[in-house]
Backbone bond lengths (Angstrom), bond angles and torsions (degrees), N, CA, C in turn:
res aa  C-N    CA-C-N  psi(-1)  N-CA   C-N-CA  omega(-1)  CA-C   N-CA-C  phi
1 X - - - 1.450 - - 1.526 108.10 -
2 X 1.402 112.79 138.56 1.589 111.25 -175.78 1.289 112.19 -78.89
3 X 1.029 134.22 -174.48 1.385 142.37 151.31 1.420 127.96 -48.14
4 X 1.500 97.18 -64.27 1.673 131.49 -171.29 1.181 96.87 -86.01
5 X 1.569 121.94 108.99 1.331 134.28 170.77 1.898 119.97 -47.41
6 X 0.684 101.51 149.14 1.830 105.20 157.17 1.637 102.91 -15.76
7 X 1.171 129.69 135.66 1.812 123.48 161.96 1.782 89.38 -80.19
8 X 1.603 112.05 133.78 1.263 118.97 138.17 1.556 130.30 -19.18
9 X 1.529 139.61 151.39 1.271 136.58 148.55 1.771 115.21 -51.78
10 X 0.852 104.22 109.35 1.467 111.37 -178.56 1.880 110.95 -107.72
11 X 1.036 102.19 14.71 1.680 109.82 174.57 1.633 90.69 -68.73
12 X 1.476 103.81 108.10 1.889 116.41 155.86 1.805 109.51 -42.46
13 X 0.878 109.27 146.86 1.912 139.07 -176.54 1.296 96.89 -113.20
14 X 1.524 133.47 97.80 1.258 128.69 147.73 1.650 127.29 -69.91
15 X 1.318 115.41 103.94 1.711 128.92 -163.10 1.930 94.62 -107.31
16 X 1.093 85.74 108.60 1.815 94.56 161.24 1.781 108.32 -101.52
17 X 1.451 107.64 146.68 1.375 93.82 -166.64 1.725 82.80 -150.28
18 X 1.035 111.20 164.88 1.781 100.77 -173.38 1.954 88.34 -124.79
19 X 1.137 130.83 141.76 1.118 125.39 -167.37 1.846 97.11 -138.92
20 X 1.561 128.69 152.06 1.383 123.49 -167.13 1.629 110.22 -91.57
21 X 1.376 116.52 -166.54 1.497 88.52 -170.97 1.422 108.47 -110.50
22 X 0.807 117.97 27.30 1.643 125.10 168.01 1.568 107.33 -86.74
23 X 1.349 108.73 -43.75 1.815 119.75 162.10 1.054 108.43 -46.17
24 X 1.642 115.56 -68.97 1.582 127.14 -150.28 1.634 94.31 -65.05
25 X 1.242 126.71 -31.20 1.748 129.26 -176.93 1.500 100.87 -63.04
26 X 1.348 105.69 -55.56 1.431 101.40 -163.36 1.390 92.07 -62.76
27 X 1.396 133.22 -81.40 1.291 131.21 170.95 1.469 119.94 5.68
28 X 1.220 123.76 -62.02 1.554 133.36 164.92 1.235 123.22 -59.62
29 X 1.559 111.98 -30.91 1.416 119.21 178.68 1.808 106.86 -81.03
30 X 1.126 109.43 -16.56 1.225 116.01 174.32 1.575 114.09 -79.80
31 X 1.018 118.09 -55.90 1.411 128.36 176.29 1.820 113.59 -54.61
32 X 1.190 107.40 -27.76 1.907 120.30 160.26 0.756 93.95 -39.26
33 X 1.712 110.61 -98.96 1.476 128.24 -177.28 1.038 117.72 -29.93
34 X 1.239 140.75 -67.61 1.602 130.33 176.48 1.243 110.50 -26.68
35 X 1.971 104.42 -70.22 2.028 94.63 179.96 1.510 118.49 -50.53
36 X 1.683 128.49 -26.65 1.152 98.95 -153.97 1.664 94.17 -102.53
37 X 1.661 118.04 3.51 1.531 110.12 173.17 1.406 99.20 -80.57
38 X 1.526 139.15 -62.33 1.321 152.30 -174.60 1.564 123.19 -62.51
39 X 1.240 105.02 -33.07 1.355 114.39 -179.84 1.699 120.89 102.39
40 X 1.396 95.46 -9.48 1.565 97.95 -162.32 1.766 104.38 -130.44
41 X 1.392 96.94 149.04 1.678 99.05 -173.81 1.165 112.34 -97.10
42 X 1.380 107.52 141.89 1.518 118.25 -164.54 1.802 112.85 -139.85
43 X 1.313 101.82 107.32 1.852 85.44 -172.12 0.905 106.83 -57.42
44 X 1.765 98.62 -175.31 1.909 98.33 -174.96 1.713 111.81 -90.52
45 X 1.854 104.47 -18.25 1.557 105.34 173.40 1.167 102.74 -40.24
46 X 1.835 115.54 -58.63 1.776 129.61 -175.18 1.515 104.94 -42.40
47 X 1.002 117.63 -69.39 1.684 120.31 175.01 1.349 126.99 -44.97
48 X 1.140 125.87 -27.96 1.404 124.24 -145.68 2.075 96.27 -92.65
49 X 1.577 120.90 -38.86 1.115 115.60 173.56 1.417 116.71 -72.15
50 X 1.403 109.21 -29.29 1.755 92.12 169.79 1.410 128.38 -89.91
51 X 1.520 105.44 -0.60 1.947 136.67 167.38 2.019 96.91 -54.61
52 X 1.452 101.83 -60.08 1.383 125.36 -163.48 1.800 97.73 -75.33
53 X 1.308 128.92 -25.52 1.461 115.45 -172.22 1.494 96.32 -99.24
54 X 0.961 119.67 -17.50 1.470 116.94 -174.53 1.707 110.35 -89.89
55 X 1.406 109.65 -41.26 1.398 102.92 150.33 1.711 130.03 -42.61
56 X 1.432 101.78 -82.42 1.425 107.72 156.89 1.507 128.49 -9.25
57 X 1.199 117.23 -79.29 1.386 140.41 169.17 1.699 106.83 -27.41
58 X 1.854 116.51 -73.91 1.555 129.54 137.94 1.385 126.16 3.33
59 X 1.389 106.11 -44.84 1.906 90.97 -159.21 1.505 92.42 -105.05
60 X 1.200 110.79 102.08 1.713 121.10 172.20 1.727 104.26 -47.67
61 X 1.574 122.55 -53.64 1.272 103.60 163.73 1.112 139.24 -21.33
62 X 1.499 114.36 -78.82 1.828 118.19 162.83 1.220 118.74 -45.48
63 X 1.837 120.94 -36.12 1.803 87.21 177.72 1.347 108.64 -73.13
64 X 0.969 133.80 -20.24 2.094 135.37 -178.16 1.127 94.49 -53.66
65 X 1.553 103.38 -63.60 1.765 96.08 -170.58 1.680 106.95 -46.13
66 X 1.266 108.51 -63.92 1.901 113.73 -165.65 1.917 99.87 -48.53
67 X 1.239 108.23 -36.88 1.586 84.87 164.95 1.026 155.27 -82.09
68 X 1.625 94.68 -23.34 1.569 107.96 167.78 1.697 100.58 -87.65
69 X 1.002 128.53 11.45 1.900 124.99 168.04 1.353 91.91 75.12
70 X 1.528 89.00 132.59 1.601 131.56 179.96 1.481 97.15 -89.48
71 X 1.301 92.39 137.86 2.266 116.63 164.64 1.766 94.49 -38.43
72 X 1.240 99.68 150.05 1.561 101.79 168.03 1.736 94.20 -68.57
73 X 1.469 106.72 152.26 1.006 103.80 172.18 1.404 120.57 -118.73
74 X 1.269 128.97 158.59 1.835 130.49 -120.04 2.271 69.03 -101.93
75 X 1.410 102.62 169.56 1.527 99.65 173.56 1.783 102.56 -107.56
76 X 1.249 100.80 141.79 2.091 114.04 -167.18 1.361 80.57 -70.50
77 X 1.636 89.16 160.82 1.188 135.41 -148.12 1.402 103.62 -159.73
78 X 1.505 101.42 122.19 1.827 87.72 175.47 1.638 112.24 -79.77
79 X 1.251 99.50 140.32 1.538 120.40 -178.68 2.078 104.82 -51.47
80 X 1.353 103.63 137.71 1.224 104.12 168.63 1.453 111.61 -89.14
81 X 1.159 118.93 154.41 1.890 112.84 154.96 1.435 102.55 -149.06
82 X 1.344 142.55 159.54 1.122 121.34 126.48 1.151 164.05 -86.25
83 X 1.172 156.54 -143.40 1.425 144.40 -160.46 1.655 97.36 -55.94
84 X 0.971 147.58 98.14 1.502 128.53 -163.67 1.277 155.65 -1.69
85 X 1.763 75.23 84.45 1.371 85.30 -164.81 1.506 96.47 -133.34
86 X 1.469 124.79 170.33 1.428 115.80 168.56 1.404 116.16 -122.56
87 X 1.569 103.29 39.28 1.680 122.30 177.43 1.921 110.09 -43.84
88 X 1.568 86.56 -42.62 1.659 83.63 -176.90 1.621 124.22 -76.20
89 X 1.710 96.93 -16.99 1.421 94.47 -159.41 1.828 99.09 -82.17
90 X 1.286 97.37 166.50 1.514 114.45 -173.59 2.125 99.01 -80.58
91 X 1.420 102.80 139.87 1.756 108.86 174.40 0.958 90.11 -82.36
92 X 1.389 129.80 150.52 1.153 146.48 89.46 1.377 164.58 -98.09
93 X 1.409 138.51 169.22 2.094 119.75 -158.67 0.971 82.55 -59.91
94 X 1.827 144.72 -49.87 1.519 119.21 -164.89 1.497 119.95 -27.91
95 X 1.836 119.71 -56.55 1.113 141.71 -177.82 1.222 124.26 -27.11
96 X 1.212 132.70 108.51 1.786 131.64 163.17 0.823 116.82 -66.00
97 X 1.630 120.88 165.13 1.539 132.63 174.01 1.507 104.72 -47.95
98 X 1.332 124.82 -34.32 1.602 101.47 179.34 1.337 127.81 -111.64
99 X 1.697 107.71 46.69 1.082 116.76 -157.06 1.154 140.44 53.00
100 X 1.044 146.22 36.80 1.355 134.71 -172.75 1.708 90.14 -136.42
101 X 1.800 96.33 133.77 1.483 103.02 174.94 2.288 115.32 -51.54
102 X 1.138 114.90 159.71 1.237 110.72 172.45 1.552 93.68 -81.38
103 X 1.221 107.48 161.32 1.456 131.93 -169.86 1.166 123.74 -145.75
104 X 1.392 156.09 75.57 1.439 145.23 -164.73 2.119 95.33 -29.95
105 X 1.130 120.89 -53.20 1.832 109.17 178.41 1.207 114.88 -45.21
106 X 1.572 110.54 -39.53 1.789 102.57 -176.15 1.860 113.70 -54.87
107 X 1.328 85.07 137.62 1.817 93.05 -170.71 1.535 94.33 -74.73
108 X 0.828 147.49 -51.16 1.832 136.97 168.32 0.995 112.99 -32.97
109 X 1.384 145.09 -8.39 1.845 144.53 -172.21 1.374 118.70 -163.23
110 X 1.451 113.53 6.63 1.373 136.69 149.27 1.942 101.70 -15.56
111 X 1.557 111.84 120.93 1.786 101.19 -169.90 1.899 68.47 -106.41
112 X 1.139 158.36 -44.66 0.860 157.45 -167.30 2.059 104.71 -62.71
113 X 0.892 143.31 -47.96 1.518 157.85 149.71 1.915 105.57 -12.69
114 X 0.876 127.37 101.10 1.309 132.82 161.77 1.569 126.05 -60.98
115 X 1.465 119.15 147.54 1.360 102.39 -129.11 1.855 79.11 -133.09
């Protein structure tokens, strides 16, 4: 038996995800800061997978779960909606009068927003 285990699957996952623009700002506003702490420019595509592992990594919850084994998980499915509408999507108290989930990005509930 070697030392050096098996290498992992390292085949990249291309994830498209459509995000609103209160996200996509911060997102950009993030990627500023990066160049002007580091020096160097980095899109936010570049950012956004090591944004997501460093989260991940963070939530002591999820690793408990990943050790004590995760639910099988069901295989995705693209989401239905119709013509714009969010008939399919599930309410919740998050939800405002005009539908739209609350969001720390939404500029109406911004905890970052000075008051």
């Amino acid at each position: 038996m070697l030392k050096l285990a098996k290498l992992p699957d390292r085949t990249p996952a291309k994830i498209t995800v459509t995000v609103g623009a209160d996200l996509n700002q911060a997102l950009k506003d993030y990627a500023a800061l990066y160049r002007a702490t580091y020096g160097e420019a980095e899109t936010v595509a570049e950012l956004i997978p090591y944004m997501l592992e460093a989260f991940l990594v963070s939530d002591r919850s999820f690793a408990k779960a990943r050790k004590e084994g995760l639910p099988e998980a069901e295989p995705e499915r693209p989401a239905r909606r119709g013509r714009g509408s969010r008939a399919s999507a599930p309410e919740t108290e998050a939800d405002d009068a005009s539908g739209r989930s609350a969001s720390p990005f939404s500029s109406s509930a911004s905890p970052m927003q000075e008051t």
